[in-house]
VODOBA-327115 format. One record per residue (C-alpha): x negated, y negated, z negated; chain; residue in one letter. Coordinates in nm, 4 decimals, padded with zeros to 6 digits. Each point is the difference from the previous one (the first is absolute). Example, Ala and Ser with C-alpha at 12.3 -4.5 7.8 and 13.67 -1.06 7.14 Angstrom:
2
lumba x = -01.2300; y = 00.4500; z = -00.7800; c = A; r = A
lumba x = -00.1370; y = -00.3440; z = 00.0660; c = A; r = S
END
This chain:
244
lumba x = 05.0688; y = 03.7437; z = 02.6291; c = A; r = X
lumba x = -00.0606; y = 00.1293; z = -00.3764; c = A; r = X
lumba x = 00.1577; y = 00.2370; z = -00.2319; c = A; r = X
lumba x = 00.0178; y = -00.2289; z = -00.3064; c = A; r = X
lumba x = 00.1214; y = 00.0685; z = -00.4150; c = A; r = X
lumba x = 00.0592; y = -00.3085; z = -00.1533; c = A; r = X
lumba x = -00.0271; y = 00.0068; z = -00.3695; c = A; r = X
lumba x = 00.2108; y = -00.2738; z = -00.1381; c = A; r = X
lumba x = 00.2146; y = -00.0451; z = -00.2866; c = A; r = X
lumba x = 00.1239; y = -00.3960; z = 00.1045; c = A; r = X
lumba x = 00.2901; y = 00.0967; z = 00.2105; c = A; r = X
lumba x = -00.0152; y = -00.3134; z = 00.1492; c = A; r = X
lumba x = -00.3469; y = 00.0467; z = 00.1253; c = A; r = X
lumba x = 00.0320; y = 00.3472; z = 00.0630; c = A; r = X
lumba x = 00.2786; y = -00.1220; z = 00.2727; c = A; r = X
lumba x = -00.1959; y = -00.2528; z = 00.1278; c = A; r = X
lumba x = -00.2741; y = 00.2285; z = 00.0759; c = A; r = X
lumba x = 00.2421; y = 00.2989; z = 00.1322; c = A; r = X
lumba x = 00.1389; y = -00.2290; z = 00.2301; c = A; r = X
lumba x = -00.3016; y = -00.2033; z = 00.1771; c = A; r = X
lumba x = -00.2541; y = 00.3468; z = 00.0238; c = A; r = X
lumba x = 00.3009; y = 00.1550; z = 00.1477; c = A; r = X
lumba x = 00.0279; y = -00.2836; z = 00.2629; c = A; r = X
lumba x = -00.3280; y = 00.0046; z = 00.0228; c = A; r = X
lumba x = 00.0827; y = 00.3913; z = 00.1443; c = A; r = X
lumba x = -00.0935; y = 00.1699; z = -00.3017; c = A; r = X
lumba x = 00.1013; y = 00.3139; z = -00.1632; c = A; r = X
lumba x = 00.1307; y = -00.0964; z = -00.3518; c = A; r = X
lumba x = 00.0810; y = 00.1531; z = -00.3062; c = A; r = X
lumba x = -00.0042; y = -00.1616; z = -00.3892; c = A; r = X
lumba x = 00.0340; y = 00.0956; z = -00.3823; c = A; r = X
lumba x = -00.0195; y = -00.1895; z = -00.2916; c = A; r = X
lumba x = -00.1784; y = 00.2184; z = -00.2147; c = A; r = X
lumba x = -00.3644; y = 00.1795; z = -00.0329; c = A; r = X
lumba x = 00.1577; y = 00.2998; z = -00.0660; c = A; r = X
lumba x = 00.1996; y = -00.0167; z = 00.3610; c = A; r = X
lumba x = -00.3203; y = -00.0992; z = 00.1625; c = A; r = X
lumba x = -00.1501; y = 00.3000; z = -00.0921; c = A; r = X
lumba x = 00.3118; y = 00.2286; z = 00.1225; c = A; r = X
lumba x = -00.0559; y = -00.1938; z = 00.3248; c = A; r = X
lumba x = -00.3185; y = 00.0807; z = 00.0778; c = A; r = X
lumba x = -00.0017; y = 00.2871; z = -00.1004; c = A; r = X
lumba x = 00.2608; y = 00.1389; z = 00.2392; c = A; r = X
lumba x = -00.0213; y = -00.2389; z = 00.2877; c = A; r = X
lumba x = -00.2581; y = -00.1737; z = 00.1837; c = A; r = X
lumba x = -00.0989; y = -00.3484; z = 00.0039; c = A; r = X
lumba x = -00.2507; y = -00.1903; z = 00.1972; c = A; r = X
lumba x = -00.0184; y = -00.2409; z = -00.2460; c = A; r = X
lumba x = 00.1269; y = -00.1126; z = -00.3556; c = A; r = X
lumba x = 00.0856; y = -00.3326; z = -00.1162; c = A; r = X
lumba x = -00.0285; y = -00.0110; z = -00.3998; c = A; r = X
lumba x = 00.1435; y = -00.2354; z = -00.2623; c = A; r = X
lumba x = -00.1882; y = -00.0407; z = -00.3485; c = A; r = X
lumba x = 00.3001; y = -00.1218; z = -00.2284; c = A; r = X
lumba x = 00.1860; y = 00.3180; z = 00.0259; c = A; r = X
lumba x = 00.2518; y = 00.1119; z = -00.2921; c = A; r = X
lumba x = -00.1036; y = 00.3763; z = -00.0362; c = A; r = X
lumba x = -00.3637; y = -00.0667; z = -00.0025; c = A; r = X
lumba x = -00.2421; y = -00.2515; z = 00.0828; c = A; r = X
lumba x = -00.1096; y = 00.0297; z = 00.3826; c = A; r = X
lumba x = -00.4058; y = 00.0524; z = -00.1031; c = A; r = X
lumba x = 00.1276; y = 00.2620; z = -00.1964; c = A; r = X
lumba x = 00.2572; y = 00.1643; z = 00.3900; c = A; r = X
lumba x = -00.3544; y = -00.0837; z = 00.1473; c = A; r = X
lumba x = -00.1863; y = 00.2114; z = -00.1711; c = A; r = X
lumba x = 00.2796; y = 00.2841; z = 00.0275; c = A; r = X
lumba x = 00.0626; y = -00.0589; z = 00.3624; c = A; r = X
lumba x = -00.3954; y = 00.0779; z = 00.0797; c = A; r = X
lumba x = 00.0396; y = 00.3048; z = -00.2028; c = A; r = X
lumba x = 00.2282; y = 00.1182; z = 00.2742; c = A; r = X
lumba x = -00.0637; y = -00.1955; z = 00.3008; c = A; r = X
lumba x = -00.2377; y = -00.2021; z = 00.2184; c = A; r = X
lumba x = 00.2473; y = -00.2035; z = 00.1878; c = A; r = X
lumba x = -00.0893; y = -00.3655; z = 00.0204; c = A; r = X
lumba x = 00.1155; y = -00.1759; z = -00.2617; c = A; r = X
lumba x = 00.0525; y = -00.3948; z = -00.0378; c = A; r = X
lumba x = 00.0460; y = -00.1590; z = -00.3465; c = A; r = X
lumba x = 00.2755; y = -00.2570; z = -00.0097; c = A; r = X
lumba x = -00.0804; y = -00.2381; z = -00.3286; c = A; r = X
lumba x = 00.1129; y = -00.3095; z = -00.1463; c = A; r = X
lumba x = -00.3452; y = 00.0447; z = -00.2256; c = A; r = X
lumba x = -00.2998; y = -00.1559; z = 00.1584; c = A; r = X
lumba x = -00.2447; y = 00.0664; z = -00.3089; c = A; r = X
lumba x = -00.3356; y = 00.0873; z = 00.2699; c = A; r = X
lumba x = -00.1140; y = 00.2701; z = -00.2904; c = A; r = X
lumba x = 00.3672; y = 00.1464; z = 00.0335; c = A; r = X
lumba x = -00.0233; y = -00.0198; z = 00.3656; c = A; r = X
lumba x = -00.3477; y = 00.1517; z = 00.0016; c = A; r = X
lumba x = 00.1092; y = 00.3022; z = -00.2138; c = A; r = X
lumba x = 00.3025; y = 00.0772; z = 00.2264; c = A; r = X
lumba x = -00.2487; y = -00.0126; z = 00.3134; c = A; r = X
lumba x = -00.2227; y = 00.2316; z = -00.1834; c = A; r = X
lumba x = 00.2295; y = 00.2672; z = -00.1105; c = A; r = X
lumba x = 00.1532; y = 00.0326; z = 00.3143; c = A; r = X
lumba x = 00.2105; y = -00.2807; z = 00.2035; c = A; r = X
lumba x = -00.0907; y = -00.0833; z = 00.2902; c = A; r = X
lumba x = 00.1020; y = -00.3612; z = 00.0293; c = A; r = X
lumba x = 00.2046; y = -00.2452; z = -00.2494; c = A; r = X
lumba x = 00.2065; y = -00.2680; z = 00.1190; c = A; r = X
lumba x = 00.0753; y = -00.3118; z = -00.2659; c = A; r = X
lumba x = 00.3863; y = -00.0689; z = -00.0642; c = A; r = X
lumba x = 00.1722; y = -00.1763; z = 00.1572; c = A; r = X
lumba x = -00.1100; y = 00.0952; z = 00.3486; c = A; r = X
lumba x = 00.1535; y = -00.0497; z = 00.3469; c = A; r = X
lumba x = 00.0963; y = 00.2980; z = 00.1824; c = A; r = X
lumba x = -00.2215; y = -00.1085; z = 00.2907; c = A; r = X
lumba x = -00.2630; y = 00.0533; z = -00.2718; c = A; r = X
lumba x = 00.0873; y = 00.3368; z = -00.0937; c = A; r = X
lumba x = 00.0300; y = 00.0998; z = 00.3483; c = A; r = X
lumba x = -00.3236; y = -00.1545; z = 00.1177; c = A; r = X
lumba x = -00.1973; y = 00.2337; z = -00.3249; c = A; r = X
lumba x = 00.1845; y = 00.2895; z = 00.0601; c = A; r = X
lumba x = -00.1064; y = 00.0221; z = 00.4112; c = A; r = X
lumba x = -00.3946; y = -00.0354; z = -00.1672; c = A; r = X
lumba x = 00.0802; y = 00.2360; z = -00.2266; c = A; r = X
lumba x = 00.1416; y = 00.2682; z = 00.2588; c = A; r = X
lumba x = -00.2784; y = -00.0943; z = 00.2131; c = A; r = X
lumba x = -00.2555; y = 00.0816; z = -00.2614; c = A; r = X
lumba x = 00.1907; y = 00.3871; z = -00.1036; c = A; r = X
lumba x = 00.0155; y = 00.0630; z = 00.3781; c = A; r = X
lumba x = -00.3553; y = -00.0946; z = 00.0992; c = A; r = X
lumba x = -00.1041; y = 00.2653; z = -00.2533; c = A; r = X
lumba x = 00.1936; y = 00.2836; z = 00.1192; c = A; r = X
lumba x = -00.0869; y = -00.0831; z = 00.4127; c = A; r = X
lumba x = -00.3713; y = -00.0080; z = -00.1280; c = A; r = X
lumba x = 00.0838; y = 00.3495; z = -00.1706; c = A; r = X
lumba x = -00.2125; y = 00.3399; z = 00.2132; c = A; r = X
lumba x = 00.2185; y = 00.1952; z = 00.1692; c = A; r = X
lumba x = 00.0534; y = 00.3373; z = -00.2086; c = A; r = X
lumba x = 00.1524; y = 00.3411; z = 00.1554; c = A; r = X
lumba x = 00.2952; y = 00.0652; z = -00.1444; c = A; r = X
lumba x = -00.0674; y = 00.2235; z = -00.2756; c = A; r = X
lumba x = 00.1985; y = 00.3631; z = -00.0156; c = A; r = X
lumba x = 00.0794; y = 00.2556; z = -00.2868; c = A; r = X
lumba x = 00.2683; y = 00.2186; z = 00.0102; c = A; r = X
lumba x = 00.2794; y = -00.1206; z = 00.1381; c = A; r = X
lumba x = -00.1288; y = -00.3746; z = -00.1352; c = A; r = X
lumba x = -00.0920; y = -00.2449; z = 00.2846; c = A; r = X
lumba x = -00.1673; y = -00.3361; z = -00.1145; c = A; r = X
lumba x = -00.0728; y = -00.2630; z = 00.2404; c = A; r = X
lumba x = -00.2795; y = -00.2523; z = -00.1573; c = A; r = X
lumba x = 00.0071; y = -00.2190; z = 00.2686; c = A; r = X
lumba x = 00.3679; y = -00.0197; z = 00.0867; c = A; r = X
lumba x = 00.0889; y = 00.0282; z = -00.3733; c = A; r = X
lumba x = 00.2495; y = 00.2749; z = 00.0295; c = A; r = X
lumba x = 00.0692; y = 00.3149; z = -00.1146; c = A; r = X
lumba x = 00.2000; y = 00.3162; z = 00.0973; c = A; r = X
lumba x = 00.1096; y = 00.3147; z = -00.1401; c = A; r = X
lumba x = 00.1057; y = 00.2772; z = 00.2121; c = A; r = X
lumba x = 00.0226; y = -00.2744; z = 00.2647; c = A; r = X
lumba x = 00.2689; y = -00.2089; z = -00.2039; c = A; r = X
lumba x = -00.1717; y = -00.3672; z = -00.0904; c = A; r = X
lumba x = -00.0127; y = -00.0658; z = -00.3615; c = A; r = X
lumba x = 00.1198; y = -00.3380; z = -00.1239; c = A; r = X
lumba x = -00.3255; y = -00.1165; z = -00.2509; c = A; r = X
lumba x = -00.1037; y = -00.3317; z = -00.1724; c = A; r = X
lumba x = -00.3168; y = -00.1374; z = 00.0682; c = A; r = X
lumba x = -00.1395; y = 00.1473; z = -00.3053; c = A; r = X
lumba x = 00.1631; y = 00.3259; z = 00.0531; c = A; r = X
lumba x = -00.1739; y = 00.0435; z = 00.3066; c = A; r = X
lumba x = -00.3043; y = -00.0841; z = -00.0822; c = A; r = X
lumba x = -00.0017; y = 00.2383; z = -00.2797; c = A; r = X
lumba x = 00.0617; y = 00.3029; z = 00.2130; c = A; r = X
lumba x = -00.2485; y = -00.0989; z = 00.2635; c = A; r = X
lumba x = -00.2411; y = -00.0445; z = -00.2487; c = A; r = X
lumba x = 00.1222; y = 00.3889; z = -00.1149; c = A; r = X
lumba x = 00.0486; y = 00.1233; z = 00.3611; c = A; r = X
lumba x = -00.3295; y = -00.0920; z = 00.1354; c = A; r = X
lumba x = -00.1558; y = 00.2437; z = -00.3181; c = A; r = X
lumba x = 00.2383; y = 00.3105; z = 00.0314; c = A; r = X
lumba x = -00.0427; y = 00.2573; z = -00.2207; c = A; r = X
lumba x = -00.2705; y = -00.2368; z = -00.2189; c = A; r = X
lumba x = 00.0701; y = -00.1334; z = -00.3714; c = A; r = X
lumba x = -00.0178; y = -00.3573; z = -00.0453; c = A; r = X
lumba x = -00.0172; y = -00.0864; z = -00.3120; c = A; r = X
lumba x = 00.2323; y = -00.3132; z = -00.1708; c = A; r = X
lumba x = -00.3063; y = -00.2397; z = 00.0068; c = A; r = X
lumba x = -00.0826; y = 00.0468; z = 00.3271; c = A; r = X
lumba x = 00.4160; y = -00.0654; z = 00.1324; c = A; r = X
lumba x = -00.0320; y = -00.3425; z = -00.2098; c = A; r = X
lumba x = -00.3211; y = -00.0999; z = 00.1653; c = A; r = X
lumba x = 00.0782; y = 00.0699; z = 00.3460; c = A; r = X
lumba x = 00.3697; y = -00.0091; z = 00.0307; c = A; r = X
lumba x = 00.0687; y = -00.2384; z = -00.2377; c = A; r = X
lumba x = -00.3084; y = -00.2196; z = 00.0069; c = A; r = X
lumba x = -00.0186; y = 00.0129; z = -00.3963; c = A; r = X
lumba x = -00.2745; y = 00.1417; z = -00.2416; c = A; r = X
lumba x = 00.2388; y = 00.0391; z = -00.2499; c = A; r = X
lumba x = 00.3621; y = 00.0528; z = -00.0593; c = A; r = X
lumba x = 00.3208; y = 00.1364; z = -00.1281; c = A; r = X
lumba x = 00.0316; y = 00.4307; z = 00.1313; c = A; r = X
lumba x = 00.3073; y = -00.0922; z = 00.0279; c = A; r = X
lumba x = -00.0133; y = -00.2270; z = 00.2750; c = A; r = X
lumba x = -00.0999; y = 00.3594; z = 00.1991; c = A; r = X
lumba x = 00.2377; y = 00.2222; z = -00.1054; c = A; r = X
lumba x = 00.2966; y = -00.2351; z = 00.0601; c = A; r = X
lumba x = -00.1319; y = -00.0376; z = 00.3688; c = A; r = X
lumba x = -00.0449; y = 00.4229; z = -00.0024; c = A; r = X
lumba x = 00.3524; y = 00.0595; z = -00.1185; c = A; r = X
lumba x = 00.1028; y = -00.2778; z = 00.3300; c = A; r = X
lumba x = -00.2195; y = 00.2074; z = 00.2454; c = A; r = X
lumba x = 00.1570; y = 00.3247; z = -00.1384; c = A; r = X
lumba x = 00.3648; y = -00.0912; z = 00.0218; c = A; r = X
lumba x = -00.0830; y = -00.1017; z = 00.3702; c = A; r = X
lumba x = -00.1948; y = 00.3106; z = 00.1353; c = A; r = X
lumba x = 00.2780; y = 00.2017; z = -00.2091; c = A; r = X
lumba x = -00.1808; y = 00.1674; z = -00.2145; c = A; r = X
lumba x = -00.0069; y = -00.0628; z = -00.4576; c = A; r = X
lumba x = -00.2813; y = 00.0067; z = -00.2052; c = A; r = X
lumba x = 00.1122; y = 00.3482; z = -00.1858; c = A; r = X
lumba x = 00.0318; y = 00.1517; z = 00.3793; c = A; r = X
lumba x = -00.2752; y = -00.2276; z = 00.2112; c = A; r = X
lumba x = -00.0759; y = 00.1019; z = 00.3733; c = A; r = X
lumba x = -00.2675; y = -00.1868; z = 00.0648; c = A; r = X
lumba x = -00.1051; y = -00.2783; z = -00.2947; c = A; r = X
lumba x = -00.1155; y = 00.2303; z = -00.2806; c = A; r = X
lumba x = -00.1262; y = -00.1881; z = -00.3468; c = A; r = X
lumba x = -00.2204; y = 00.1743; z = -00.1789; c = A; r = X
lumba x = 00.0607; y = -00.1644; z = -00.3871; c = A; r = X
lumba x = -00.2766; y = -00.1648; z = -00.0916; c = A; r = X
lumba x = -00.2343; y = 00.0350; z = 00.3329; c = A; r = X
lumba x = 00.1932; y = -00.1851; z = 00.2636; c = A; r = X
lumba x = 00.2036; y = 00.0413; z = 00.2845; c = A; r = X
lumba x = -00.0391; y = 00.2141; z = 00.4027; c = A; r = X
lumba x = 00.2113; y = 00.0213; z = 00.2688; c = A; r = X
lumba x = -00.0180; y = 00.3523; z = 00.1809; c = A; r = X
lumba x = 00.2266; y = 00.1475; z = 00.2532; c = A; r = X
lumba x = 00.2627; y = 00.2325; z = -00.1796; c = A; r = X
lumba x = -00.1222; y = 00.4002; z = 00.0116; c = A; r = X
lumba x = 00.1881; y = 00.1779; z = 00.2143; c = A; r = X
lumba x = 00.2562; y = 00.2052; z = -00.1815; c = A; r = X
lumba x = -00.0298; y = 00.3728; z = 00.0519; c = A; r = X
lumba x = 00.3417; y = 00.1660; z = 00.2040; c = A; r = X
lumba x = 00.1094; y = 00.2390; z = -00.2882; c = A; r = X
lumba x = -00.0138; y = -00.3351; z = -00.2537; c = A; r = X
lumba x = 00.3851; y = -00.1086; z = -00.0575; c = A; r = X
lumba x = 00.0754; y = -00.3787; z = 00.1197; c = A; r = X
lumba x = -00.0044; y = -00.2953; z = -00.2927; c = A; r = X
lumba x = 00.3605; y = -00.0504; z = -00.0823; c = A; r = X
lumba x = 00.2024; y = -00.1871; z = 00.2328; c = A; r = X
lumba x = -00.1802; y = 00.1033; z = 00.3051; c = A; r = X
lumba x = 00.1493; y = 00.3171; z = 00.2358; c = A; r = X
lumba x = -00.1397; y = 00.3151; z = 00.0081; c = A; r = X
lumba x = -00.1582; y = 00.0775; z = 00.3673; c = A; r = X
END
């Protein structure tokens, strides 16, 4: 069983599909738009994503790209195109399979175990990492969870990954360049792209970027993560939080 987003602006293929991946025991959920597709992902996770082209907001190479700015889930191009140099481009720039409209759902079904298969090979062959520790911050690499003062936090793919990548250098500035590289597997690309993922990460460990606890920016030089200093007895509390 798969968490799937189906991206699909034909209602009456977007019902089709609903239906027969959720006999098929799936977990479901569909939007029309690119613009929805990214609010999806960005607040839920998915195992897998099944992506239309011909979509009214924008054109689906153009929700490809945008998706990989903020996500590594699998991602399968639905397409009633079958230009190869089209196809090519879409494979290079990020999708993981395509499948040729129309399609039977027997097809679908049949790429999306190989592409599962694929996405979970890599993590199994994953080294084991401790789980790393700072603060009150616990970040499990090899279950892919994290905790704060022992309550789970509920983080995208992408989310994650960014505060491993932070967690595992506490107290160390990584610089913009380096996040792209490693977290985002880009040499290039919009700052942006970072700071909207910081802002995420900060609403979630309850902190804001004019009062952080433990991601700092420095503006201009990059980004740490460092346990919060301990606030001295005679300091008074931040608003909203009772005096001791």
């Amino acid at each position: 069983m798969a968490s799937v987003l189906v991206v699909e602006d034909d209602q009456f293929v977007r019902s089709a599909l609903i239906r027969h991946l959720t006999d098929a025991a799936h977990t479901v959920r569909s939007v029309g738009t690119a613009l929805e597709a990214l609010r999806e992902v960005a607040h839920h996770r998915f195992d897998v994503v099944v992506l239309d082209l011909g979509l009214p907001d924008l054109d689906g190479s153009e929700a490809l790209k945008m998706l990989r700015g903020i996500t590594d889930v699998p991602v399968i191009i639905a397409t009633a195109r079958d230009d190869e140099t089209e196809i090519v481009r879409l494979l290079n720039a990020g999708a993981d399979d395509y499948l040729t409209k129309p399609f039977s759902v027997e097809h679908l079904s049949a790429r999306m175990a190989a592409v599962l298969r694929r996405s979970r090979a890599g993590t199994d062959q994953a080294p084991a990492s401790p789980a790393l520790r700072v603060g009150g911050l616990t970040v499990d690499p090899l279950r892919r969870q994290a905790e704060l003062n022992g309550v789970r936090l509920d983080l995208t793919r992408r989310e994650f990954d960014l505060l491993a990548f932070l967690a595992a250098r506490p107290g160390v500035v990584v610089p913009r360049r380096q996040l792209l590289a490693e977290v985002w597997q880009q040499s290039y690309g919009d700052d942006q792209t970072i700071d909207v993922h910081l802002s995420w990460l900060r609403r979630k460990l309850g902190e804001t970027a004019a009062r952080p606890r433990y991601l700092h920016t420095l503006r201009g030089v990059g980004v740490k993560l460092e346990p919060p200093a301990a606030r001295p007895s005679s300091a008074p509390p931040p608003a909203g939080e009772p005096a001791r």
